[in-house]
Every structure is written in structure tokens, then in C-alpha cells.
N, C-alpha and C positions, 0 to 999 in steps of 0.2 A: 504494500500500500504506500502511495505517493507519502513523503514527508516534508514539510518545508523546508525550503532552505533559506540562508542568511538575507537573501532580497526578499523573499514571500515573506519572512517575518518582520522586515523593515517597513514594508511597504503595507501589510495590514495594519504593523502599530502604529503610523505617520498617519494614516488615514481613518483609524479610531479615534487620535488628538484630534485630527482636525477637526470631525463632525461630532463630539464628544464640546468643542467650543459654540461649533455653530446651532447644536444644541442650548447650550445654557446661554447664547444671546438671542436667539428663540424663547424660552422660556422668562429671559429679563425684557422682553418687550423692544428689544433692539432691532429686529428684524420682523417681518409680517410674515404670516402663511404663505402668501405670492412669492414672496423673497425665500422663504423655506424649502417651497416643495423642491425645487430640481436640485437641492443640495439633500433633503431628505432620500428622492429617489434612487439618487445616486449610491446610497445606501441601504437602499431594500426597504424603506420606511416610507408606508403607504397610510395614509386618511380614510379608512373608509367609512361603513354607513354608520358605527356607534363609537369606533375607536380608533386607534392606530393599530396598524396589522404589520410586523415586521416577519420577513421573506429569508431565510437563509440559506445559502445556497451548500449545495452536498453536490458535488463534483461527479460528474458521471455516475451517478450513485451510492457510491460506496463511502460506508463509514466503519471507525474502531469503537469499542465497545465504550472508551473511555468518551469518546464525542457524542454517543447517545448519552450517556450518563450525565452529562455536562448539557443538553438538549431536555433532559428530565427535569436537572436543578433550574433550570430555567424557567420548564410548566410548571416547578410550582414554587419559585421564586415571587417570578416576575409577572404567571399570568395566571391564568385560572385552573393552574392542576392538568392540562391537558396541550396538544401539538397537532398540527393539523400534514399529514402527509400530502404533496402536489403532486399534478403528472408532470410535472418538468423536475421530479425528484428529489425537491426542496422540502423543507419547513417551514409552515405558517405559525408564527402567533397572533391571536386574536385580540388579544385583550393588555399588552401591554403601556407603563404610564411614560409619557414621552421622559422625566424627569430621570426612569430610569432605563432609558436606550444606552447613552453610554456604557453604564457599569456591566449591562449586557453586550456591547460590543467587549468589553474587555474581556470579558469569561471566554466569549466565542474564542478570542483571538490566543488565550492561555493554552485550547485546545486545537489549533491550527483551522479556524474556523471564522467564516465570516457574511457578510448579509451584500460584499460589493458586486455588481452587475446583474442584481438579481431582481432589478425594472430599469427605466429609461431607454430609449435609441437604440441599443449596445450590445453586444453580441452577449447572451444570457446562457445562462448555466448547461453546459455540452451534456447531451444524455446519452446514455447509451442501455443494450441488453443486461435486466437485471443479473442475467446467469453467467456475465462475462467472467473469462477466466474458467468457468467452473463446467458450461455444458456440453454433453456429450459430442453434439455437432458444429461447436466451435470450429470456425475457420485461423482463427486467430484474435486473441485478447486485446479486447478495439480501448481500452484503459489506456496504456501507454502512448498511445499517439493521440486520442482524449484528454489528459493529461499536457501532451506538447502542444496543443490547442488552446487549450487555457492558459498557458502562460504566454502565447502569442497572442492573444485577444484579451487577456488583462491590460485594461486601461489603454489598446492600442490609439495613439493618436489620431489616427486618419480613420478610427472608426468607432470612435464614443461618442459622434452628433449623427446617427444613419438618420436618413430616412424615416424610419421607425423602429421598433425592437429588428432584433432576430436571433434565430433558432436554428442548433445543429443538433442532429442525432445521429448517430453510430450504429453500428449493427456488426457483427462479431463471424457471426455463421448466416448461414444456407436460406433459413428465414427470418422473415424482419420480424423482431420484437420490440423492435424502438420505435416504431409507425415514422419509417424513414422518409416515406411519401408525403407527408404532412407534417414537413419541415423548410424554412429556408434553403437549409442546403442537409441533403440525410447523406449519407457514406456506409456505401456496403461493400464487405469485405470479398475478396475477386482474387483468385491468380488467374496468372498469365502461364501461355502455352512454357515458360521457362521452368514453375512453380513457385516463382515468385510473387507473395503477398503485396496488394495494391489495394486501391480502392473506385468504385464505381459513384460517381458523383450524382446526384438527384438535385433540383434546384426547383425552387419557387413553387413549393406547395405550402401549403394552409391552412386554417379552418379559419371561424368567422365568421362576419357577414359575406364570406366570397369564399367558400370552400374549395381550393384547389388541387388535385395531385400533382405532383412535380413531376417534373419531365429533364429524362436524363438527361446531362449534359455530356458526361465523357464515361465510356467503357471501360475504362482504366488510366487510373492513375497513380504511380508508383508512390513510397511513404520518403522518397528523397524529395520529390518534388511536390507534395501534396502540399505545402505553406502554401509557395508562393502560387500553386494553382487558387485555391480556397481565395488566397489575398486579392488576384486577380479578377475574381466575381464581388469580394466585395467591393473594391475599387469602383466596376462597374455599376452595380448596383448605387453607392453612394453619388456617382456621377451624372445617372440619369435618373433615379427614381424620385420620386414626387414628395416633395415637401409645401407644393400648398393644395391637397386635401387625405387628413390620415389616414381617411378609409379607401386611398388611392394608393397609399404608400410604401405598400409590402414590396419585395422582390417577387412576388407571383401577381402581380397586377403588371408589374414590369414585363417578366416574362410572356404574361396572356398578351399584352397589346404589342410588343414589339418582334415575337415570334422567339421561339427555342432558337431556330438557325442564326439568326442575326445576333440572339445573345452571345452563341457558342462562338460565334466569328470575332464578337467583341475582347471577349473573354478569353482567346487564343494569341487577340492583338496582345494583349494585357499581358499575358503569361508569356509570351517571346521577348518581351521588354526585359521582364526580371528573373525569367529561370537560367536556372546556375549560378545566382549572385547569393546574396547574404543570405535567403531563404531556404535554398537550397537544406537539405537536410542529411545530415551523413548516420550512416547505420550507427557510430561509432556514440550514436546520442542518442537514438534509437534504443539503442540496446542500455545504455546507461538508465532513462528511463522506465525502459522496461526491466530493470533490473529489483525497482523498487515496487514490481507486480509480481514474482517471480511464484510459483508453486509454493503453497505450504509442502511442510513436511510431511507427505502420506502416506499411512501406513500401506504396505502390504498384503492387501486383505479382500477377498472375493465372495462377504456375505451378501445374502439377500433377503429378500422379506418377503411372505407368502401372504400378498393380500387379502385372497380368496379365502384366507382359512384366518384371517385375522378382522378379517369382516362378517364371520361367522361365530370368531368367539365374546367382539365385542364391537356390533356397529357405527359406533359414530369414529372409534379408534380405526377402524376399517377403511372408512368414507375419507378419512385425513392421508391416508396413508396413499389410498387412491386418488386424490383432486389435488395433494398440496407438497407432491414431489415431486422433480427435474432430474430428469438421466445426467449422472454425471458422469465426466469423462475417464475419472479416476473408479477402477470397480472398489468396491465396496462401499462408497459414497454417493451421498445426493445430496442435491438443492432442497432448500426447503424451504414453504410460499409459508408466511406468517398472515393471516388475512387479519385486515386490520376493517372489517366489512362483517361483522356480526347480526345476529338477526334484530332488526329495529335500529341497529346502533347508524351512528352519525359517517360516512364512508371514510373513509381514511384518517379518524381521529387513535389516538392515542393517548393515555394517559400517563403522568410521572412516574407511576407506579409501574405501569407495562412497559415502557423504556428501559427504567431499571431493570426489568426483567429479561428483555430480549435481548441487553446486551451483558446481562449474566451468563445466558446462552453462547450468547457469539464467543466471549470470553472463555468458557468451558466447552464447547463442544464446533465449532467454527474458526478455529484458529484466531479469536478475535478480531473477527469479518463479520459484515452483514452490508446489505442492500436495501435503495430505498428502489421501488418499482414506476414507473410512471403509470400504472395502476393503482397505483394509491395503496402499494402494500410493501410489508418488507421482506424480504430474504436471509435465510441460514445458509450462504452457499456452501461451503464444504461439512458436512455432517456423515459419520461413518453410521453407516446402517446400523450397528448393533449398538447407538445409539438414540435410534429415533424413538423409542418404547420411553427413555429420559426427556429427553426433549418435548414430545409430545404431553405427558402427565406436567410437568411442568408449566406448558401452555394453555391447558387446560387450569391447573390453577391461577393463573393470571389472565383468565377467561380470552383468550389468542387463538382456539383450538379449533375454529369453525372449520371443515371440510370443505370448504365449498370455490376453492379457485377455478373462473375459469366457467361458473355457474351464474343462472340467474342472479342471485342473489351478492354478487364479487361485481358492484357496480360502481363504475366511473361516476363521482358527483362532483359537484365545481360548489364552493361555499351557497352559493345563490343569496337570495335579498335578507336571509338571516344573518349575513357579515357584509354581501359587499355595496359596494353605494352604487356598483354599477348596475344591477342586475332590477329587473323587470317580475321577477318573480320568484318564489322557495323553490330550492332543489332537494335537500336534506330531508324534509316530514314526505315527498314525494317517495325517494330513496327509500324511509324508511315503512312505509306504506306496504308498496312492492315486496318488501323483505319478507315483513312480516304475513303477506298471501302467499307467497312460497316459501315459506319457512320449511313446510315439512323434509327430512331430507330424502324420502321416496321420491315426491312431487321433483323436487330438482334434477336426484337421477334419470327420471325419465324423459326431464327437456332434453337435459344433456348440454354441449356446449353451448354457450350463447352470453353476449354480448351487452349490455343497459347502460347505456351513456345519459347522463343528466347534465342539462346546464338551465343555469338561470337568466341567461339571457344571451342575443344575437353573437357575442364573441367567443362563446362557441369552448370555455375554459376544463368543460366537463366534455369536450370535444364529441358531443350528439351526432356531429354530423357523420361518425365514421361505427357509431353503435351499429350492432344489428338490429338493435331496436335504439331508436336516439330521444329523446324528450326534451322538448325545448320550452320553456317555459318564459311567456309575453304577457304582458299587459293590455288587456284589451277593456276599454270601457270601465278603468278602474277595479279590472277584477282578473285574476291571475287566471289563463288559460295558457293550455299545456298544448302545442303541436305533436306527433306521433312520424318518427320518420324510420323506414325500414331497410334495408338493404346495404348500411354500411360496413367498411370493413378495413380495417388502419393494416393489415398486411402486406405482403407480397402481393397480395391481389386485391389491390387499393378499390376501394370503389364507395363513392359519397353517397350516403342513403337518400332514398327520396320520400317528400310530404305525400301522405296520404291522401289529406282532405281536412277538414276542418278543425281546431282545436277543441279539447274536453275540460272542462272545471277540474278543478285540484281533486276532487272526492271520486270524478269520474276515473280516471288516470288508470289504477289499480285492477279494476275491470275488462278497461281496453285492450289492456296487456295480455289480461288472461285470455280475452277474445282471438288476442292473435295467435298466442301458445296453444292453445286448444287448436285452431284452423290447421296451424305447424303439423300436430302431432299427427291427426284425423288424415292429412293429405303428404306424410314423408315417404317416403319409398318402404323405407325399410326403418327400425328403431334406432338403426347408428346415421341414419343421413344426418349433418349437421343440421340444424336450423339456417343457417347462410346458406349452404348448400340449394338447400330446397326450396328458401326464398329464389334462385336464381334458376331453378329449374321452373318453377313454377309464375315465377313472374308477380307483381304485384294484384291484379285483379282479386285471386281470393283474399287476403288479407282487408282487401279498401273497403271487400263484401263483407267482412268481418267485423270491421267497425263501422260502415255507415248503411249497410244493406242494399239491396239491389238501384234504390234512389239516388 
């Protein structure tokens, strides 16, 4: 795991003084909120509908058991006992008192931790596959060059005022787990006829109000030259993209109106300028980097687990064992999905209490590793099988032990109008609604995979647009209605869900769903066709007859 070094730790403490001041002439009345906020955001420190909401950012997702532990004294320092997990693999707090941002920047930074580029313009927190490192079909551990990214996009001059935010994600293996299509720019791992590791560039997708899949820019591109290609589009992008209208402003609004070919032509002018110069990347830094990813020490050892017969001696243990492991690449190991998506519970909340707890885990039985998910969940990536029977009973007392990753009830929620000042409507009581109609864990086995993306309004932050079932929640007439969109799919085989038809009341929502689940089940092929699957075979027609009948 990455560790900082002597400039990371200069450069976080300099910049904890500094807004740690422009705090307390904030607080004496010396500066106004206008005068605050873009020195606030620049610090992850957001205004929203009741409080200040501070953002922290967790690096391609990975954290040590000691930075959750210090994320706990936090939730119940600073804020109300509890932490909010994001799809961009951050930490929300909801509730903290501006008075006391500094003292909390300083914790953060005691454990190599920090809240910088995590809102404004600016190239925001690199995600990648929560399993990297760790899964069986790993191409290569997309961390270390994740890592070389971050420290080339920290505070980069020529690209802290873009356009508007932007967003990179990683992908590691074969398939996309980092919804690489519904990013600024996603990077999927690739060799070449040599066997040479490279990466496939994706540009200018999105969600939002203009939901877009990115469209490849280059089939490969080697990890010596991947800076100054990446540099090269932003270059571009900051030169022509739109600064006066923000909802114009993305690199995929660029990309839709000026065409892929003419960006790719721009962007190769770009990259003949400056490849082989200072960006240029030598393996010999590569490797150094990656030095500080390298394999735990593994034992030995070719156990397994006999599900079938442990879902018969004790079902919900069974059901965990089934939905909330990852093949890992090492045998006698797995991944392990801590769903932080319990029945009725708030989707990706966690308490101080559970923090401590999982990174007790990570500490004893993960080499003190774990992962944040851009599912709003965490990860135990190296876990030896003949310890999951510990691990499990454990989670189960710190009530973590739900079985259900990857299920109905394992749903994407974005805060909605219970925290943010943007949103139009609740996501959370919706969320938890839905949970509690498929609670049962039969009912779940028998959807099987599937999908529930919630957001509470048009930007899309609980990212609906790519659910297989999406729920978008608007304000219509002073009264929260819920759109219903189906067919999305943030994979390898990208594809932005479409509106049905009209919105439902908040209390309607719950039913609809099941309207659609019941059509799924009544019209799949067979019991294992996926639900996406069978949306696509079958087309939208019965579903829209599902919810609003043959009218």
C-alpha cells in the first residue's frame, strides 16, 4: 500500500495551515461565504441542505486498518457516530461544525489522509476495481499506475480551473468493475501482440443530465507513455471545452459535438508535441511504485468451502458465503464484499462502531487491507478460507453480515434531499422501502442478479441512469415523484437505461418495482437468465405493460 512520502507530507501539512486560517477568518467574520466557498471546495468542504458535508478522499480505494480507525474517531468525534461511503470511493461526513474542520484536517493528515480535490474543476479522486490486486482474473494491478496518476494530477497547474470537475477510473482485468464507460476518461487494462501491459483509453462518458458512454479513443497505450497521452486530452479538453454554460461543460458534451475522430486527431497533435519528454514514464518508476502494492505474504494453502453443504447447515451463513465472495487469484483465498446495505438500513452508511470493527478484520485476517467499493460497500481483499467461518461471526456481531451483494437489495443510493441542497427529492426512505419488500432472503435468490440505482435528482450521483432498474427522483408540482428507468448497465456492455413513462408518488415506488420483478420472473427463459439479460431479449414493451397497462 502506497505510503507518503516527504513532499505528500509537506504538501498536505502546508495546505491544512493554510485552510485551517482561512477557516478561523471565516469564522471571525473577515471573509463572507462568496469569499469562502472556492477556498472551502478546494478542500472537500461542501454547504449543503442542513450542514457542512466534508468529502475525503481514499485513493483508488484502498485503505489500512489504522485510516478506518482514525475515519471512526472522526464519526464520533466530530459528527454524529456514523460515515457515509460514495461511488467515487470517498467518505462523506454529514454533520460536521465548520469550527472544527481544521482539527479534523489535522487527524486526517496524522494518518496520510486528506479531503484535497475531492470537489471543484479538478481532476477528482482516481477509482479503480475494488478487487484490484486481489482477483482471480486480474490482468494487472491498475493501483500502481492509479497511484502515478494522483501524484501527476495533484494540484496540477494547467489543470485545477477545467472546464468542470473530472473523473478517471481504472479497471484491472477482462471486465469492467469500475463503470469505465461513465467516466471522463476510464483505462482498461490491454496487452499487446508482445505481452506487454498497456492500457485502452475511453473518453467522455457520463451521467447527469446528458448521460453518455464514452467512446474509445486509442487501443492501446503503453504505461511509459500513458502521462503524457492522459495530459494530452486534458490539454485538449481545457482548450476547447465550454466555460460559459456548466451543463455544457463536461468532456463528453465536447466529445458529442465535435466528433471522437477530430478529438482523436487533436489529441495525437497534443501527444506528438510532448511524448518522450519529461512525461514520458520509465519502468524503473513503475516498478518502484509498484513496489509499495506488492503481494502480501501468502500462505501456501489450497482450502475451500463447501457452500452447498454450509447453506444447509446454516442458511443465512450459506447465503454470505454465496453472494459476498470474489475468486481470488491466490488459492486458498478470497475477497470478501462487507455490504454496508442492510435491510431498511441507510445504503452505504456506516457506523464508528462498525469501522472499528472492519478494520479489526482487515488488521487480523487481510493483511491490514480493505477496500472502499464504488458500490457503496467495502472489501476484505485477501482473506484465507479457513478463515471466513471468523470473519463472518464477527460481522454478524457488528451487524455487516447481510448476504446479499450483487442483489436486489445491494442498492446504489446518492444522499438525496435528506442531506443534499441539490436534490429534488428522498433517495434513502425510497432505498429503504424497496429493502424492506425484498427482505426475505428466498425472494432475493430467486430474482437473482440485479441492479437498483437511486438518485435524488437530475445529476444522476446514485448514477440511475446505468441501474437495471434506475429511480430518479423530481419534483413535480411541489410533490416528490419518482421516474422508473430500465435497461441500464455500467459494464462492458455499457448501455443507459430508458424512461418508461410517467412518474409514481414516493409510497407508489415499492410496488412498481415488484411489478417489474414479477413480469422479469413470469417471462425469463430459464431461472438463471439474468434480469438484464432478459430485459434485452425481450425488449421494453412488457415491462411499460407492467407499470402502466395496455393504455
Amino acid at each position: 500500500m502506497y505510503r507518503y512520502d516527504e513532499f505528500d507530507a509537506a504538501f498536505v501539512r502546508e495546505r491544512t495551515a493554510q485552510f485551517s486560517d482561512q477557516v478561523n477568518r471565516r469564522l471571525a467574520g473577515e471573509i463572507n461565504e462568496d469569499q469562502f466557498r472556492p477556498l472551502r471546495l478546494m478542500n472537500g468542504l461542501y454547504l449543503q441542505l442542513h450542514a457542512y458535508m466534508l468529502r475525503i478522499a481514499v485513493p483508488y480505494g484502498t485503505l489500512a486498518s489504522r485510516q478506518l480507525r482514525m475515519l471512526a474517531h472522526i464519526a464520533r468525534k466530530y459528527d454524529r457516530g456514523y460515515g457515509h461511503f460514495t461511488t467515487r470511493q470517498n467518505i462523506q461526513f454529514n454533520w460536521p461544525k465548520l469550527r472544527d474542520i481544521p482539527e479534523i484536517l489535522a487527524d486526517l493528515a496524522s494518518v496520510e489522509m486528506h479531503a484535497i480535490q475531492t470537489s471543484g474543476n479538478c481532476i477528482r479522486n482516481i477509482t479503480t476495481d475494488q478487487f484490484a490486486g486481489a482477483a482471480a482474473d486480474e490482468i494487472v494491478d491498475p493501483r500502481p499506475v492509479a497511484e502515478i496518476l494522483r501524484q501527476w494530477s495533484s494540484l496540477h497547474p494547467e489543470f485545477s480551473y477545467l472546464p468542470r470537475k473530472f473523473k478517471i477510473a481504472m479497471s484491472g482485468g477482462p471486465h469492467d468493475r469500475a463503470a469505465i464507460r461513465f467516466h471522463d476518461i476510464g483505462l482498461q487494462a490491454k496487452v499487446d501482440d508482445r505481452g506487454i501491459v498497456g492500457w485502452e483509453v475511453w473518453v467522455g462518458g457520463g451521467l447527469g443530465r446528458t448521460p453518455m458512454i464514452a467512446k474509445r479513443i486509442n487501443e492501446y497505450v503503453p504505461n511509459e507513455h500513458l502521462l503524457a497521452y492522459l495530459e494530452s486530452i486534458l490539454r485538449v479538453y481545457n482548450r476547447y471545452g465550454r466555460r460559459d454554460n456548466k451543463y455544457k461543460a463536461r468532456i463528453k458534451i465536447l466529445v458529442h459535438e465535435t466528433g471522437i475522430d477530430k478529438i482523436r486527431d487533436e489529441v495525437a497533435e497534443e501527444f506528438r508535441a510532448i511524448a518522450n519528454g519529461v512525461l514520458t514514464l520509465p519502468q524503473a518508476e513503475v516498478d518502484r511504485i509498484g513496489a509499495y502494492f506488492a503481494a502480501p505474504e501468502f500462505e501456501r494453502v489450497n482450502a475451500t468451502v463447501d457452500v452447498a453443504k454450509e447453506r444447509i447447515a446454516e442458511p443465512a451463513y450459506g447465503e454470505w458465503l454465496d453472494r459476498n465472495l470474489h475468486p481470488h487469484r491466490q488459492p486458498g483465498y478470497a475477497s470478501v464484499t462487507i455490504s454496508l446495505k442492510p435491510i431498511g438500513g441507510a445504503p452505504g452508511d456506516a457506523t464508528a462502531e462498525q469501522m472499528e470493527a472492519v478494520a479489526d478484520l482487515a488488521e487480523r485476517y487481510s493483511f491490514d487491507e480493505l477496500r472502499v467499493t464504488h458500490e457503496q460497500n467495502l472489501v476484505l481483499p485477501h482473506v484465507r478460507v479457513s478463515d471466513l467461518r471468523e470473519v463472518y461471526d464477527a460481522l454478524v456481531e457488528a451487524r455487516l453480515a447481510t448476504g446479499n451483494a450483487g442483489l436486489i437489495t445491494d442498492m446504489i443510493t446518492c444522499p438525496g434531499m435528506d442531506f443534499c441542497a441539490l436534490a429534488t427529492a428522498r433517495s434513502i426512505p425510497i432505498a429503504q422501502e424497496i429493502s424492506r419488500k425484498f427482505s426475505a432472503p428466498e425472494r432475493q435468490k430467486e430474482i437473482g442478479d440485479l441492479k437498483i440505482k437511486i438518485s435524488g435528482c437530475i445529476n444522476a450521483c446514485g448514477h440511475h441512469h446505468v441501474g437495471h432498474i434506475g429511480i430518479l427522483g423530481l419534483e413535480k408540482k411541489g410533490v416528490e415523484n419518482y421516474q422508473i428507468t430500465i435497461g441500464g448497465n455500467a459494464t462492458e456492455d455499457a448501455s443507459v437505461g430508458d424512461t418508461l413513462g410517467h412518474g409514481f408518488a414516493a409510497e407508489e415506488v415499492p410496488d412498481a418495482i415488484e411489478r417489474l420483478i414479477d413480469t422479469y420472473i413470469a417471462r425469463r427463459e430459464t431461472p438463471d437468465e439474468p434480469f438484464i439479460a432478459a430485459f434485452k431479449r425481450l425488449g421494453e414493451a412488457p415491462f411499460k405493460e407492467a407499470l402502466y397497462g395496455n393504455g
